[in-house]
C-alpha positions in Angstrom: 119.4 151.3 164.5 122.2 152.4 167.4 120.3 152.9 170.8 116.5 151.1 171.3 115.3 153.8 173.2 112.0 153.3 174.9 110.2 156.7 176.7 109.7 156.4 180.8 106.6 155.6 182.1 105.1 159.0 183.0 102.2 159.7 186.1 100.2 162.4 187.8 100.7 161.1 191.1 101.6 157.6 192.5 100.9 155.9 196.0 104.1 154.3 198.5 102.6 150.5 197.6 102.6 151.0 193.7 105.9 153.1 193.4 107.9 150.5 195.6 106.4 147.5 193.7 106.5 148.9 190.2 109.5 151.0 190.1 111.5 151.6 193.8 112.1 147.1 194.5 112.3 147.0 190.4 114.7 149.8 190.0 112.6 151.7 186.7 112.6 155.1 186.2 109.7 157.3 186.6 108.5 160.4 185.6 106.1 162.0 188.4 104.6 165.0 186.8 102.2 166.4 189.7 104.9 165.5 192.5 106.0 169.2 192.9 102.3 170.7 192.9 102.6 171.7 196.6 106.2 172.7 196.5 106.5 176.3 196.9 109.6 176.3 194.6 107.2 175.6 191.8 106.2 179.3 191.9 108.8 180.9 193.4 112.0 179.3 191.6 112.0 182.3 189.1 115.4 183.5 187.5 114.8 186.5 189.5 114.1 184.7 192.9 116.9 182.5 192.7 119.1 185.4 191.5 117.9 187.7 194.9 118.7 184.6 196.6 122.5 184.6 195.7 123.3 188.0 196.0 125.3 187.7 192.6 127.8 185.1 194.0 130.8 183.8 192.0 129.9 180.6 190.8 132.2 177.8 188.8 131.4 176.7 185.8 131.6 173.6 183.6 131.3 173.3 179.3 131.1 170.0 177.0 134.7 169.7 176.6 136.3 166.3 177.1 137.8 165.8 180.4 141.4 166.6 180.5 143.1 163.3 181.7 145.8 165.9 183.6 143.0 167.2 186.2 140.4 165.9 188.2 136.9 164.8 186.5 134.8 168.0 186.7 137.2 170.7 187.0 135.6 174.4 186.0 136.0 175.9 183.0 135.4 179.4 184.0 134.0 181.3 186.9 131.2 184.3 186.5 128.9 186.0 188.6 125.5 183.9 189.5 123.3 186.5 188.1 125.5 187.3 185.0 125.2 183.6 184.5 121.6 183.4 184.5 121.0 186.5 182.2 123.1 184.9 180.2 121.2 181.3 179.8 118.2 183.2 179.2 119.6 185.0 176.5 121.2 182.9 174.2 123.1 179.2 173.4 125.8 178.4 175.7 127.5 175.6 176.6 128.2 177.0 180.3 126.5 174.1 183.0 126.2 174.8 186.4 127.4 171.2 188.2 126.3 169.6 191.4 126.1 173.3 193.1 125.0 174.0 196.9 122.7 176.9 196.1 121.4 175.9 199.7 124.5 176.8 201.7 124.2 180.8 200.4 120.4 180.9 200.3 119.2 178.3 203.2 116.1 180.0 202.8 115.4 178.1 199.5 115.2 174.6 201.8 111.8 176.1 202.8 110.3 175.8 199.3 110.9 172.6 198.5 109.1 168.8 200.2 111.1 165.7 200.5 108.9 162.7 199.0 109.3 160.9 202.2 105.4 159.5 201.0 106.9 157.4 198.6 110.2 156.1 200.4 112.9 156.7 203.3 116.9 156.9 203.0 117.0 160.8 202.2 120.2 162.3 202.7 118.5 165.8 203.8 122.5 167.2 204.0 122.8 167.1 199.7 120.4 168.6 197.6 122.3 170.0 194.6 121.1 172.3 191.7 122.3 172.0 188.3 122.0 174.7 185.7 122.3 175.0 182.2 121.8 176.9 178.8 121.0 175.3 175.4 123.6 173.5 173.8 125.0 172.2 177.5 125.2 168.6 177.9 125.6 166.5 180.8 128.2 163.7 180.0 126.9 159.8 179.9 127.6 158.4 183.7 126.0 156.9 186.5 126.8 158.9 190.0 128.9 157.3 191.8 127.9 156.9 195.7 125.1 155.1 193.7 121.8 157.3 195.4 118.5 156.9 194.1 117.7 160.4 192.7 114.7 162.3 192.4 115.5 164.9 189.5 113.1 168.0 189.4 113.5 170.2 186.5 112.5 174.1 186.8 112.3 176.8 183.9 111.9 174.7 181.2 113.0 171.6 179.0 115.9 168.9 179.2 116.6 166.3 177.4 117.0 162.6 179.3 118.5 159.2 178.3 118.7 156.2 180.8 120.5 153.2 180.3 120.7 150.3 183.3 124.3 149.3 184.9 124.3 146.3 183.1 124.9 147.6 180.1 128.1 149.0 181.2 130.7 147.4 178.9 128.4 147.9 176.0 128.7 151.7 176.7 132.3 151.7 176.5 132.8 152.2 180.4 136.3 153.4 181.1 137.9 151.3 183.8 138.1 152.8 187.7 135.5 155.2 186.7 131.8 155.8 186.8 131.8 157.5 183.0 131.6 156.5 179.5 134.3 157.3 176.4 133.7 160.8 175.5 134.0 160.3 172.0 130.3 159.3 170.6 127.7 161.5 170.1 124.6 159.9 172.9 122.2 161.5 170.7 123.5 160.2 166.8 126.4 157.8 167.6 128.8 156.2 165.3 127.5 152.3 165.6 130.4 151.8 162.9 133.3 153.3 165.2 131.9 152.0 168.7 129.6 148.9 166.9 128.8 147.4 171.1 126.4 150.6 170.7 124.5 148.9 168.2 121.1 147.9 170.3 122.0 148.5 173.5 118.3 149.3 175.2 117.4 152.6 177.1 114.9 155.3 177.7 114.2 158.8 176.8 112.2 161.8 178.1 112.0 165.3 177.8 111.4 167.0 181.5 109.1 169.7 181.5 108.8 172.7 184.3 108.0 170.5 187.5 108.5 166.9 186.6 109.9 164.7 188.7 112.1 161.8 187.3 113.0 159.2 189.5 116.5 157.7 188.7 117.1 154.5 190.5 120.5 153.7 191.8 123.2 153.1 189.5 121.1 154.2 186.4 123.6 155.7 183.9 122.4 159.3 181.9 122.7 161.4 179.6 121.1 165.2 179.6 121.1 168.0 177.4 119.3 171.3 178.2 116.6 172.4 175.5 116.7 175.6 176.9 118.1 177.7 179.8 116.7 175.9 182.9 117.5 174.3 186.1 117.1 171.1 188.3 117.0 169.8 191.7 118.4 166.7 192.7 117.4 165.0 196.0 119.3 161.5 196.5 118.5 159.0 198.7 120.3 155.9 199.9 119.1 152.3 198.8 118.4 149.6 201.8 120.1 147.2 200.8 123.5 146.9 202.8 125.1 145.3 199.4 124.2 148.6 197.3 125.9 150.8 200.4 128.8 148.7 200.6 129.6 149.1 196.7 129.0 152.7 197.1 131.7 153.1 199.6 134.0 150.8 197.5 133.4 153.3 194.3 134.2 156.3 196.6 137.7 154.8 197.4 138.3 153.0 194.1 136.6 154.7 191.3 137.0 158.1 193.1 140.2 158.7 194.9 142.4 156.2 193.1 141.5 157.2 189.8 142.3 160.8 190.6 145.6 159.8 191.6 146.5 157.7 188.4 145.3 160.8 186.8 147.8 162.9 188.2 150.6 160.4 188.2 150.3 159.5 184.5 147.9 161.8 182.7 147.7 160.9 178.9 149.2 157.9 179.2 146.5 156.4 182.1 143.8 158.3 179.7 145.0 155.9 176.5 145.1 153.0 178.8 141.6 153.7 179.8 140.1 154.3 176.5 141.9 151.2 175.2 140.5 149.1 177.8 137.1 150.3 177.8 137.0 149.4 173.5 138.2 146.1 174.6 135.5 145.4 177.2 132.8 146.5 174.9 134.4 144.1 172.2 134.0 141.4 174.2 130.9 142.0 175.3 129.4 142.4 172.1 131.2 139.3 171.0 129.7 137.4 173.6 125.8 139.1 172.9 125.4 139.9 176.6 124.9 143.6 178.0 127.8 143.4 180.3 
């Protein structure tokens, strides 16, 4: 059985009242498919716009390898031109992801074709839209970001794969202490219930995005991507009201951000084993106990 996956509730359009009610207050996903219909980037966001727009720029980036408990969490694996890069997504199977990148600060020009859904709700932080790109075969890692934003996640140029899981199922994802990520070691897609059994039933939700679609990702929802095909996102984030929510971001910006890249550092594999041991254990008990957390 593994993961109960369930798909995310998926509309045209939706009004302020209904998305606050149903999905912003409620924190569950959403997929808005016709959000992006007066967004000029829906058009223009070509490979070949967006590689006129960068001017061939050398950009960092990422594979699926596991992180290496010596360096920082998302430390490039190789650098490349931006246009190079893009040929090569189109071309063929790669495991070369673009992560969190600031297309905007080489090609402010780009802010002009895209709308912030300040319709549906407030708290944008205008100063951090981020691209991520990605060929077939490139897979985002299982977290949940960790200033805790809402997100709105557009995707551009074709498919990608999504899997949500709430926060409080944490433990049962085999969390790894002082950090907003899961154990690399089990396959999201096909895991091993028999080697990580606190997998065994844990409840999420799937979706593939299409060119366009919008999928709302309240705060503190961990996920999982994998790109179908060479493509591209946008992700606008947007800070929750509540002062609590704020407060734990800043706390997992200290904690689970700069102290956990200085245990890193200081102790490398042995601070990895000591995490991976720990985050088995909590997922035991968990499981043990029958609660998510």
């Amino acid at each position: 059985m593994s993961f109960i996956l369930s798909p995310v509730d998926t509309v045209e359009s939706i009004d302020q009242a209904e998305f606050t009610a149903k999905y912003l207050k409620p924190r569950r996903p959403l997929v808005i498919k016709g959000l992006t219909k007066s967004w000029p980037a829906r058009e223009k966001w070509t490979p070949e716009y967006l590689k006129a727009a960068m001017n061939n720029q050398v950009v960092p980036l990422y594979d699926n390898s596991k992180a290496d408990p010596s360096k920082p969490i998302n430390s490039s694996a190789a650098q490349m031109p931006f246009g190079d890069y893009m040929d090569l997504i189109r071309s063929q199977p790669t495991e070369l992801r673009m992560f969190f990148f600031n297309i905007f600060k080489q090609a402010p020009e780009l802010l002009n074709d895209i709308v912030l859904p300040k319709d549906l709700m407030g708290g944008f932080i205008e100063s951090m839209p981020a691209m991520f790109f990605g060929g077939s075969n490139s897979v985002t890692f299982l977290h949940y970001d960790i200033d805790l934003p809402h997100i709105f996640h557009t995707h551009f140029g074709g498919t990608k794969h999504v899997i949500l899981f709430e926060n409080k199922w944490k433990r049962r994802l085999y969390c790894l202490p002082n950090a907003t990520y899961a154990l690399e070691d089990y396959d999201v897609l096909n895991p091993d219930t028999k080697a990580f059994p606190a997998l065994e039933g844990v409840e999420g939700q799937e979706v593939i995005l299409e060119h366009g679609d919008t999928l709302f990702m309240p705060t503190g929802y961990w996920h999982w991507m994998k790109y179908l095909e060479g493509s591209y996102s946008l992700s606008l984030r947007a800070w929750d009201a509540s002062l609590t929510r704020k407060a734990a971001s800043i706390y997992n910006l200290a904690m689970k951000g700069g102290v956990d890249s200085l245990l890193k550092m200081a102790f490398k594999a042995d601070y990895a084993k000591f995490r991976e041991k720990t985050a088995i254990k909590w997922a035991d008990r968990a499981l043990a106990a029958g609660k998510p957390r």
